[in-house]
N, C-alpha and C positions, 0 to 999 in steps of 0.2 A: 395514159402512158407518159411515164418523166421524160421531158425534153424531144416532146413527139414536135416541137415547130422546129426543131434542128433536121436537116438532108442527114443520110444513113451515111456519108463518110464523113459529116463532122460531126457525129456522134460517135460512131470507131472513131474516130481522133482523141472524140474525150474522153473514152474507154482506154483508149490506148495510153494517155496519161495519167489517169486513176486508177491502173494497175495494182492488185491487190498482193502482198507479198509474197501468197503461193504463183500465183500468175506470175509475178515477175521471174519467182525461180524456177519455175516448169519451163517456162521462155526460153532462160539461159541455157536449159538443158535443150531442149528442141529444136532451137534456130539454128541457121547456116545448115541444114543439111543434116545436125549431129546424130538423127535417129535413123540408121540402113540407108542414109543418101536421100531420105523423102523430105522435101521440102515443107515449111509448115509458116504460114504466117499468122497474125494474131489481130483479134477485134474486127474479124470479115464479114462486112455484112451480105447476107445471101436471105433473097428474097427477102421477108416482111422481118428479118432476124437479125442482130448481130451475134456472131457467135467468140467464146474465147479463140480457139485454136481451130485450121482447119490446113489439111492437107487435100488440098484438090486434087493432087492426081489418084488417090487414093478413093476422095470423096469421104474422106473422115475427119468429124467433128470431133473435139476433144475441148470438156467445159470444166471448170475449174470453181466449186460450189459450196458459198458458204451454207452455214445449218437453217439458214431463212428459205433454201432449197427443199428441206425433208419434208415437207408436205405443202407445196406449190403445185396445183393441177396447172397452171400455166407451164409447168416443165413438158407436162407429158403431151399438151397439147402442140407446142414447138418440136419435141422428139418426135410425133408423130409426123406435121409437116414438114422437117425435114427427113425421114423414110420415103414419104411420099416420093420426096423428090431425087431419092436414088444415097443420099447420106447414112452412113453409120455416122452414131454419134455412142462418146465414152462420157462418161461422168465422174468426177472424181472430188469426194470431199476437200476444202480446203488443209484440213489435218492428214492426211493422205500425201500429200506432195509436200508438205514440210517437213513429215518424220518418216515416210520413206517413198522417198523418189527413185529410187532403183526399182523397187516395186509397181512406182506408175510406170516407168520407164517402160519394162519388162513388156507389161500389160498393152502400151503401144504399140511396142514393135510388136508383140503377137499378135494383133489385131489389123496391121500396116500388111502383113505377112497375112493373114485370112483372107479369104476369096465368101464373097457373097455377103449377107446377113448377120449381124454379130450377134454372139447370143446372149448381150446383154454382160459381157464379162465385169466389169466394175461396178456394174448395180447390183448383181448378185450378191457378191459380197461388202457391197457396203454397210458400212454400221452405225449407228445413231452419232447423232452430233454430240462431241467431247464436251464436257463442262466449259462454259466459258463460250462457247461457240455459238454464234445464233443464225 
């Protein structure tokens, strides 16, 4: 694992400074509160994970994924423990939050707004990585 001799908040530290340009601008949009009042901070490490986005009172994770994601079993093994441990988690391509973020926005707050289990709403429809994307 890269930079496994670093402690898990100064790895979120360097997470938090190698912010990727969708990350940054998902950021802009979700912090201070600006999604229905749910607070959300970013690069939180929980448990053996850091994750991009998470809204604790919620308990949802929101990850931010370039195309070296579309077939990583390491994904599903982290979505799985965090399930385990009472987390929804959303996925969302990096191309997704660049050319439309009203749409991850959307997807959010309906999910911020669900009760229970998600059923997966942004993997459903996600779709292969754009040219260019890896």
């Amino acid at each position: 694992m890269r930079g496994a001799n670093l402690t898990k908040t100064e790895r979120a530290r360097r997470l938090r400074r190698a912010s990727t340009i969708a990350e940054t601008r998902l950021w802009n949009r979700i912090r201070s509160r600006a999604v229905e009042g749910h607070k959300f901070v970013r690069q939180e490490p929980i448990g053996p994970y850091v994750v991009d986005f998470v809204c604790r009172e919620q308990r949802l994770v929101v990850e931010v994924d370039g195309g070296q994601h579309a077939t990583d079993k390491r994904d599903a093994i982290r979505d799985q423990w965090l399930g385990d441990h009472r987390y929804r988690v959303l996925r969302f391509w990096n191309n997704d939050v660049l050319r439309n973020i009203a749409g991850v926005l959307e997807t959010i707050a309906i999910a911020l707004d669900a009760e229970g289990p998600l059923t997966r709403i942004a993997d459903a429809i996600r779709p292969l990585p754009a040219s260019g994307e890896r």
